[in-house]
Structure formats: C-alpha cells, structure tokens
C-alpha positions in Angstrom: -13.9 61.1 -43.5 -11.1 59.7 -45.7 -13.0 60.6 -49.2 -13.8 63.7 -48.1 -10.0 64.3 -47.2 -9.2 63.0 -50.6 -11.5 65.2 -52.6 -9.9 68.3 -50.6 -6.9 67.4 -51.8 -7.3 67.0 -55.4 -9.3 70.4 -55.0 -6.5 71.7 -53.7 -3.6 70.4 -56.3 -5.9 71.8 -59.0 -6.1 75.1 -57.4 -2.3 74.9 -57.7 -1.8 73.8 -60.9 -4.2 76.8 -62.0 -2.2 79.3 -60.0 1.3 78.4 -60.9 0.0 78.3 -64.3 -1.3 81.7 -64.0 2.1 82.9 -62.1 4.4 81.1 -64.9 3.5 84.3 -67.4 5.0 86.9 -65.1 7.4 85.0 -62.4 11.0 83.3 -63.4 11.2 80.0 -63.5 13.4 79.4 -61.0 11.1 80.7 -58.5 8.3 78.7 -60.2 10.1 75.8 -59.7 10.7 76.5 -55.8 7.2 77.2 -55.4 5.9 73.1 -57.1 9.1 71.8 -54.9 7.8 73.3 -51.7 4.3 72.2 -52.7 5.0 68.7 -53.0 7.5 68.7 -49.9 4.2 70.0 -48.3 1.9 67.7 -49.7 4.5 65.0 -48.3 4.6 66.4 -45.0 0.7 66.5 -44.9 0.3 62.4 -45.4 3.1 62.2 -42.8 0.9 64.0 -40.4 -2.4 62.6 -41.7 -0.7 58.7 -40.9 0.7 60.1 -37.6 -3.1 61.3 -36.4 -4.6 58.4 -37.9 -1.6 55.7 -35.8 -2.1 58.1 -32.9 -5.5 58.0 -33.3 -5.8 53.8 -33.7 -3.6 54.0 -30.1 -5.3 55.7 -28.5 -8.1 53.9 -28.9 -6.5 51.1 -28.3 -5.2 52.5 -25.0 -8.3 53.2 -24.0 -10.0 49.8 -24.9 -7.2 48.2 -23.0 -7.5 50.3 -20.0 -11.3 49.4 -19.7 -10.1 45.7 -20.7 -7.4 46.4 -17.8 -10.2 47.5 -15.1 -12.3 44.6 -16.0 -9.7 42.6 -15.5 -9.1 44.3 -12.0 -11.9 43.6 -11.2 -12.4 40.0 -12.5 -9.3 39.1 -10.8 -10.5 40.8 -7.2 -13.4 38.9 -7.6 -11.1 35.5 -8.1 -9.3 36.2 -5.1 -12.3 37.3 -3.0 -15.4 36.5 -4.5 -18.4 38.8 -4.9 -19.0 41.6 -2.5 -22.7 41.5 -3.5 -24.2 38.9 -1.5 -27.4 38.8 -4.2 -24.7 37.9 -7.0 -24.7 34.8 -8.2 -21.9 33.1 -6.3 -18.8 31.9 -7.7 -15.8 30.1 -6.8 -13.0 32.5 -5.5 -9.4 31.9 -4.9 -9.2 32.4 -1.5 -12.2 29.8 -1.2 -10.5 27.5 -3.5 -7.2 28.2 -1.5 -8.7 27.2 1.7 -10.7 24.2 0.4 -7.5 23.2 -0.9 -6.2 23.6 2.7 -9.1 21.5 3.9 -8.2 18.9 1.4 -4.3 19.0 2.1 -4.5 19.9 5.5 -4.1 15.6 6.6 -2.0 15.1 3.5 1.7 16.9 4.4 4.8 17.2 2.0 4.6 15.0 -0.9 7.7 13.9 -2.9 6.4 11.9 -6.2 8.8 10.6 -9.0 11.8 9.8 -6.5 14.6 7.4 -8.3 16.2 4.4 -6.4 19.9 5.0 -5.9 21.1 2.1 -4.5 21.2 0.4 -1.2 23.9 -0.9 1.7 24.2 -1.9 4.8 20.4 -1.8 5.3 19.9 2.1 4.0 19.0 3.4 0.9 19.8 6.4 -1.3 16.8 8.2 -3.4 17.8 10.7 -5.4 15.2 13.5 -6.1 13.8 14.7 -9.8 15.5 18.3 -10.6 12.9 21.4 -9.9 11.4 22.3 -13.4 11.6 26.2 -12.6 11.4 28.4 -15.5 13.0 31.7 -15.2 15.1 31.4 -11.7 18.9 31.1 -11.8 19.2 29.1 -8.5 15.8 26.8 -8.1 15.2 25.8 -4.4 16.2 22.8 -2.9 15.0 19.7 -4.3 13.1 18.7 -0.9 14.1 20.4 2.4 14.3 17.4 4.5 15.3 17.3 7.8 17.7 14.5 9.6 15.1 12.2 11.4 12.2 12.9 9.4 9.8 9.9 9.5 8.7 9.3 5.8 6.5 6.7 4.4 7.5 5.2 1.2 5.5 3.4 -2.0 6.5 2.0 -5.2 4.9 3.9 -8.1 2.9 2.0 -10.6 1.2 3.5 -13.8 -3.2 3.2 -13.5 -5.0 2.5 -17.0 -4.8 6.3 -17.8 -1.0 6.2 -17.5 -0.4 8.5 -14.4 2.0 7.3 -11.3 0.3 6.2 -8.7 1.6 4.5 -5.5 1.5 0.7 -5.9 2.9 -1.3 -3.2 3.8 0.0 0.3 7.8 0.1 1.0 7.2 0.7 4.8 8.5 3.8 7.0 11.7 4.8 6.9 14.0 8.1 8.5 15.9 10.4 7.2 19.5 10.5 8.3 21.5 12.3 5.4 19.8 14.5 3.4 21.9 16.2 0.5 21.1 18.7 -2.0 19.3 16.5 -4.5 19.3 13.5 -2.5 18.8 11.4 0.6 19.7 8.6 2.4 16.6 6.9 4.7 17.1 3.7 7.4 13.9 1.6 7.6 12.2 2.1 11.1 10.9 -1.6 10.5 12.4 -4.9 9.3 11.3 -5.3 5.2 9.2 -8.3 4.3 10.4 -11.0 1.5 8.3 -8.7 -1.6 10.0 -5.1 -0.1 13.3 -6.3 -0.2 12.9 -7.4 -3.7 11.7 -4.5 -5.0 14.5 -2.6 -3.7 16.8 -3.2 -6.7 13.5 -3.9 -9.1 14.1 -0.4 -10.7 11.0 2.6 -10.9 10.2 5.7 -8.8 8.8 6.1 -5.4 6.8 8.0 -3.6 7.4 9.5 -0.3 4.6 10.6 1.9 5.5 13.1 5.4 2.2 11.7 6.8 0.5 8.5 6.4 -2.2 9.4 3.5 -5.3 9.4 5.7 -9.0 7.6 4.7 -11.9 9.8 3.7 -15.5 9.2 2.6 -15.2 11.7 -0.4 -11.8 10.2 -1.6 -14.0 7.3 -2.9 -17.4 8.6 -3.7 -16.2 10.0 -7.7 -15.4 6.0 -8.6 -17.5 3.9 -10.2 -18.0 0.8 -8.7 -16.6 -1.4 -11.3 -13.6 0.9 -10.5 -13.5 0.6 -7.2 -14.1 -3.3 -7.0 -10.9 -3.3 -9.6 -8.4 -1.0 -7.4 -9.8 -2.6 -4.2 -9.7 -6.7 -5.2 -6.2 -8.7 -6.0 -4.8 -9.3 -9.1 -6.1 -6.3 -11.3 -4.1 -4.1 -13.4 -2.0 -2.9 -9.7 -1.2 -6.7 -9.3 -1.0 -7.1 -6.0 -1.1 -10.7 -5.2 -4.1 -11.8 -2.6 -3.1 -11.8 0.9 -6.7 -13.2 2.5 -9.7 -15.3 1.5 -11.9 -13.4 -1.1 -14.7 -13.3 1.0 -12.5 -10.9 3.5 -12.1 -8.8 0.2 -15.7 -9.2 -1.0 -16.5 -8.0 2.5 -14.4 -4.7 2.2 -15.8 -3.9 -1.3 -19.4 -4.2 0.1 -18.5 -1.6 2.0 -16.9 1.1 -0.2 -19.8 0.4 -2.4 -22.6 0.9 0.0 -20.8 4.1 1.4 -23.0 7.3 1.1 -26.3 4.8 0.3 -29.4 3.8 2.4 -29.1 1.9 5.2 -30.5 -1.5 6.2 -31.5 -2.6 9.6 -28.4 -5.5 9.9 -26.4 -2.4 9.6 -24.6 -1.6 13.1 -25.9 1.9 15.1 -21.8 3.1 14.6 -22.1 3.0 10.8 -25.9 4.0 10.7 -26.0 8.1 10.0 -29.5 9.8 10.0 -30.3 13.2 7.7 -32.4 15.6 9.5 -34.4 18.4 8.6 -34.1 20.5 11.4 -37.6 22.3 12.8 -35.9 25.1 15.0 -32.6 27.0 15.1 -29.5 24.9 16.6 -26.0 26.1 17.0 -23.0 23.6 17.4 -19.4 24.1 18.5 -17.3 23.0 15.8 -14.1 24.4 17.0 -11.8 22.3 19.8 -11.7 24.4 23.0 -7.4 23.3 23.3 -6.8 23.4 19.3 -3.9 24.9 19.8 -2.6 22.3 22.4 -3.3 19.4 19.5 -0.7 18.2 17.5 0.2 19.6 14.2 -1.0 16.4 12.2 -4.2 16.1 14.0 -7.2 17.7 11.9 -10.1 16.7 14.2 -10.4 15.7 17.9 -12.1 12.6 19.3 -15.5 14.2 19.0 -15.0 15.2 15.4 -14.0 18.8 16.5 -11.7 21.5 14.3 -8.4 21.5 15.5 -6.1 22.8 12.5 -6.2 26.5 11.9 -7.1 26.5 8.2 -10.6 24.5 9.6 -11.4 26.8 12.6 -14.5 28.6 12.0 -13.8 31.1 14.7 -17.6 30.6 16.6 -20.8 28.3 16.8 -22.3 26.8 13.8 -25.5 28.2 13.5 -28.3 26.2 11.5 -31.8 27.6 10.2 -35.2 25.4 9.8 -35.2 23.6 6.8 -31.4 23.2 6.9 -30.7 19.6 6.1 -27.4 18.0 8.0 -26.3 14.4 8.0 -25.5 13.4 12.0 -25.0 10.3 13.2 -27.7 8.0 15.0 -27.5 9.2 18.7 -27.1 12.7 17.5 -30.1 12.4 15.0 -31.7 10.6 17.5 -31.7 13.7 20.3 -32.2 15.7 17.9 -35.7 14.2 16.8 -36.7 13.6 20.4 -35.8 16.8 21.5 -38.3 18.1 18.6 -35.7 20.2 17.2 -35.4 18.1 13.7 -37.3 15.4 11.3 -36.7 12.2 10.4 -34.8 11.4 6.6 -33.1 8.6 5.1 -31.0 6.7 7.1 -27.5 6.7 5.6 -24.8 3.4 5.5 -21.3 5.2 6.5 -17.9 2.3 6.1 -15.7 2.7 8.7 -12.7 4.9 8.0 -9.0 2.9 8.2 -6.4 4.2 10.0 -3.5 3.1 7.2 -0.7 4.1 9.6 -1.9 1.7 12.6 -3.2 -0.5 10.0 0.3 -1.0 8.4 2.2 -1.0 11.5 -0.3 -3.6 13.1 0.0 -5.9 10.0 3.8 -5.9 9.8 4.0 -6.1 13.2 2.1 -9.3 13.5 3.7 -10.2 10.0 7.3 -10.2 11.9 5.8 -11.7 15.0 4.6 -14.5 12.4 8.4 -14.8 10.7 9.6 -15.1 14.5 7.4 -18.0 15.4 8.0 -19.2 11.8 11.2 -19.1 12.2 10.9 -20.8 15.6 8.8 -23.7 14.0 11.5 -24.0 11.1 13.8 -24.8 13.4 12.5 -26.8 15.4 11.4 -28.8 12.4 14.9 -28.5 11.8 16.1 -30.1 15.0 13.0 -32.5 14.1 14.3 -33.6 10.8 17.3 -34.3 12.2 16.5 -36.4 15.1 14.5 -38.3 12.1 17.3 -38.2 10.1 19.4 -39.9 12.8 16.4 -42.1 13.6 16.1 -43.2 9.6 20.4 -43.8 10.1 19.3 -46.1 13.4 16.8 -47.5 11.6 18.4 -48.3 8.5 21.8 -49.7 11.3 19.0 -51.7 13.0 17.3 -53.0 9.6 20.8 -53.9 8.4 21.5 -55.6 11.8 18.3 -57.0 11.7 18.9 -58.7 8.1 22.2 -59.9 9.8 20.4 -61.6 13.1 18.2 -62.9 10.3 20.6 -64.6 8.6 22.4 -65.5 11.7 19.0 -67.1 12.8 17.8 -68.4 9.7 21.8 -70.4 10.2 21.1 -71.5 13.9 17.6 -72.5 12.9 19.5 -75.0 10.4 22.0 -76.1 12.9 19.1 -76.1 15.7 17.1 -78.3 13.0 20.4 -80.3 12.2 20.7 -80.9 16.4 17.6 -82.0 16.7 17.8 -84.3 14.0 21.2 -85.8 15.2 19.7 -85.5 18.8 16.1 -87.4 17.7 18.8 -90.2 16.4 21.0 -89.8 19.4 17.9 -90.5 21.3 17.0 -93.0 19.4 20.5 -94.8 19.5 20.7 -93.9 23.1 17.0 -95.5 23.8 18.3 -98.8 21.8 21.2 -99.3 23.8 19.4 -98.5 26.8 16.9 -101.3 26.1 20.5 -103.3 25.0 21.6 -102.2 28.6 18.2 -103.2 30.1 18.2 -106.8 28.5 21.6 -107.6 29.6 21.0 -106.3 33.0 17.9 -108.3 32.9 20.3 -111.0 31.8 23.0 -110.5 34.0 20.3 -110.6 37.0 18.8 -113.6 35.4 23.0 -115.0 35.6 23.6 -114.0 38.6 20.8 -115.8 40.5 21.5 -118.9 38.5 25.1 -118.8 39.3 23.9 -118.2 42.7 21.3 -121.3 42.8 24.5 -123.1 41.2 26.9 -121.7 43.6 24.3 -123.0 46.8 23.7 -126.1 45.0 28.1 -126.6 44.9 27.9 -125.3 48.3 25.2 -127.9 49.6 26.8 -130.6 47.7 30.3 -130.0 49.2 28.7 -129.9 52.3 27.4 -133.2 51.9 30.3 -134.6 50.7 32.4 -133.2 53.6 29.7 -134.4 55.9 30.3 -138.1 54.5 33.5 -138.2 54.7 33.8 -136.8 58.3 31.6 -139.9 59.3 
C-alpha cells in the first residue's frame, strides 16, 4: 500500500511539473509561482493527513486489540474470583476458593502481630511498640493494631530459622492489654514469668503476639522433612532451646510427628489408629453442629469433630458416592465395614494433637507450684543450715571445752597419779609405824604383865614380911 501511494505521488508531481511548464508560456509568473506554493503546501498537507490515517489507523487497532485483551481479561479475572461455570472445564483454583480455604486455614489462627519491638518494662508491665503500617498511597494508614483494653494476648520471642525469616522462638507467656496507644501498648502478665522470660525481657529482638493460642494440626507438619522436623522438634538445634526432659521423652514425641499420616502397627492404641475406607453404597454425614451458632467464636469444631465456624459450614449433609475413599477413625471405619456400607484399606497412625494453650498453662502452672515447694524446701534448708550452723558453733564450744576438760584431766590424772604415789608411801609409812605401834604394844603388854608379876611378887613379899613381923 505504501509503494503504491509513493508511485502516485511522483506520478502526480511530474504531471505538475509538465503542466506548470506548459502554463509558464502564457501565464505571469507571479501566478505561476502561487500555483508551485499552493502545490507544495498541498503536498505538505497530504503527508500530514496520510500520518494522521496511518497513527489513527495504528490506534485503532490497538484499541481494538486491547478491548479484546480487556474482555479476556474480564473474563479471566471472573473466572479467578469464581471459577469455571462449566463444570466439564478443567478445574482451577479461584479466588473465592482460595479465599475460603484461606478462611479454613486462619479460621483457629486470629489477629497476628509479628515484628513487635520491646519498649521497656516497670513495675511488672511492659510496653511494645508496633512496626509503622507500610501503606503506599494513603495519607492516614490505619491504626497500627486495634487492640482493645483487656485483650488476652499470647506472646513469643522471634528468632531467625536457617532461611532467615522470624519465627517465634521461646514462649513469653499470656499477657493483657491495659493501655493501648496509637502505635503502642502496654500488656500485664496474667502469669508469674519463669527465671529464662524475665531475662529475656531486656535481651533486645521483636515479638510476636498471637490473639489465640496457635492451635496443632496434622497438615502443619506433614510438608517437613524429617530431618527437619527431628531438628525444630529436639533441644539444642539452631532455635536453641535448652532440654527441659530426658531425651527419650523427646525421642518419644519425634516418633510421633514422624509416623503421622503413615501405616499403622498393631502396638498402636485404637484412639490413634484411623482406617481408609472405600465405601460400597451411598452415605451421608452431618458435618454441620446443630447449635453452631451458640459455640464460641474461637471454637472451629465441636467435641464430635462437627463445623461450628461459619466460613466451615457446609450448609447440609455430606453426601458420599461408591468408590469415594474417606479416612475415619477405627470405630467409625469399623461400623462402617460391618454395616457393609464400606471396605477395608490401610490402617493409618494419627499423633495426638496438643492443646498448646492448656499445655502451656499446665506446665507453668506446675512450674510455679514447683518454685513454691522449692522455695518451701529452700527455706527450710535454710532454717536447717542454720540449726547446723549453730550446731557446728556448739560443737566447735563443746570441742574447745572438751580440749579444756582434757587438759584439766590430763592435770588431775598427774595429781591423781602424784596422790597415789604419795598415798602408796603414806601407806607404806603408815603400815611401818603401825607394825612400830604393834611391836611396842606387843611390848608394852609384854611390860605390863612383867611389872605386874613384879608388882605381885613386891606385894607377896611385903606381905610376908608384914606377916613376920606381926608374929
């Protein structure tokens, strides 16, 4: 198109030239002269308006490209929110099924705050102060976190996983709000810290706070590898938690995350044995609670593993065809079969699910029922030391006054020794001059009866003599 345009054109200054060359003999040349000037301003005019038709031309095909480019994406983006309306089209992930199985997933989960500095603590409280709100385009950005005075908030300790992302590391406890502020907060603990908490406090980093207690889950586990999941479940890996029980309790627990989802063995318990069944007949089953309504706001199932939260309501009976495969538990699985409804499969090792919140509570509950009686013990083992302390002091009074008596007897052992000595020669003395004693009584007696026999023979002799000279 644009050669032939081209080739008109030259055609067409030729036939011109030719005719104002032919004019030239009989016209002025002033008129000649108009006559090339309006020419060329013609010619000029004409590539103006060949470049206009040719832009509005390139427009409006381009207007028309991106209108059909526009309706597609219409239509793709109806199809995002709602998903095909053909029901032989291959199926594809919509938003409003992405929104509500992020629902599903969130639904136990509540407000999350990540990223949360430490602002200082007193009198028992702390202050967190909140990361500004990164929104692009908005003059006032919402508040920071719209918390509420006695909001019940459970706190962690961020720590950064191999890939580098912030993760919550060690547990801070539960704490309540009690005065919020625009980008901060200040929370009172709802239970006495433990030694590690309180000194983290001032350790620096960011927290986490959770509205509800993160709940367990079979499918929060089952993407990890198990070399992963023995390292984030066993102490002193790269979350360095220190061990808190015998390994063989935390051997125990790994066991079970890594048998979770695999076949069972007989030793396994009936509660944690689940049977898949390949059901025979129809079956319907109500998944909805009757009172869902009546339930609290943070319960997701009831007791008998019901729907209770809105965004999990199915609105009716679960209907299920033959062939349909479902995983129930053993007494289910079991009526099932005998009721001829379903077949046997693989029996299936479920862990039991941990209720963090009781969990938590329970442990620092014993834990401060432990510091109680430990403090109890300590002081009593302080009164204890210091009845042996006064013991040692009577002891060591009592040695010393022992070492004293010793002295004391080891002195009067000398004297006694020295007494009997001087007593043994006392009693020897004493047994000499009683033999002395003895021989002059002997001799004295011996005197005596001589001077008597003397005395009787002076007597008889006088008497004689008295008797002669009386005759």
């Amino acid at each position: 198109m644009g050669i032939y345009a081209q080739a008109t054109g030259v055609l067409l200054l030729f036939a011109f030239l030719f005719l104002i060359f032919m004019a030239a003999k009989s016209w002025r040349w002033h008129d000649v002269t108009a006559l090339v000037l309006i020419f060329l301003t013609s010619m000029f005019f004409v590539f103006l308006a060949a470049a206009v038709l040719k832009t509005h031309q390139e427009w409006r095909t381009r207007q028309q490209q991106l209108a059909k480019d526009l309706e597609q994406e219409k239509e793709q983006t109806q199809l995002l929110k709602t998903g095909p309306l053909d029901l032989l089209a291959k199926e594809e992930a919509s938003l409003r099924e992405l929104k509500h199985e992020l629902e599903r997933v969130i639904a136990d989960r509540g407000r999350v705050w990540r990223q949360v500095q430490f602002n200082g603590a007193q009198d028992n409280k702390i202050s967190l102060r909140f990361p500004a709100p990164d929104v692009a385009g908005v003059d006032t950005p919402p508040p920071a976190h719209r918390l509420q005075p006695k909001t019940i908030l459970y706190a962690f300790k961020e720590i950064e996983d191999p890939e580098g992302w912030s993760v919550p590391g060690l547990y801070m406890g539960e704490w309540v709000v009690e005065t919020p502020a625009a980008d901060s907060v200040v929370l009172a603990p709802l239970q006495p810290l433990d030694q590690t908490q309180r000194g983290q406090l001032n350790a620096g980093g960011t927290w986490v706070l959770y509205e509800v207690m993160p709940h367990d889950a079979h499918y929060k586990f089952a993407h990890l590898e198990d070399e992963q999941i023995r390292e984030l479940l066993m102490p002193g890996g790269w979350h360095t938690r220190p061990p808190m029980a015998p390994l063989e309790k935390y051997e125990e627990a790994v066991d079970q995350y890594l048998r979770d989802g695999e076949e069972a063995t007989p030793a396994d318990p009936p509660e944690r044995t689940w049977i898949e069944v390949e059901l025979t007949q129809p079956w319907t089953q109500d998944v909805d609670a009757p009172d869902a309504v009546a339930q609290l706001p943070t319960q997701v199932f009831d007791v008998s593993g019901r729907a209770v939260t809105p965004e999990l309501l199915l609105g009716g009976t679960a209907e299920f065809e033959p062939g349909d495969k479902i995983l129930l538990d053993a007494e289910a699985a079991e009526k099932l079969i005998a009721q001829g409804i379903a077949r046997r499969g693989p029996t299936i090792y479920k862990r039991p699910l941990r209720d963090y919140a009781f969990g938590l509570n329970e442990i620092f509950s014993r834990i401060r029922v432990l510091n109680e009686e430990i403090g109890m013990v300590t002081e009593a083992n302080t009164e204890v030391q210091a009845a042996i302390d006064k013991g040692k002091k009577q002891i060591a009074y009592r040695t010393d006054e022992k070492s004293k008596l010793t002295e004391d007897l080891a002195f009067v052992n000398k004297e006694r020794d020295a007494m009997k000595q001087y007593l043994s020669t006392l009693q020897t003395q004493y047994n000499d001059v009683r033999a002395e004693l003895y021989r002059l009584y002997s001799e004295n007696l011996r005197l005596v009866d001589q001077l008597r026999r003397i005395e009787q023979a002076i007597i008889a002799a006088v008497r004689q003599q008295l008797a002669a000279a009386e005759q």
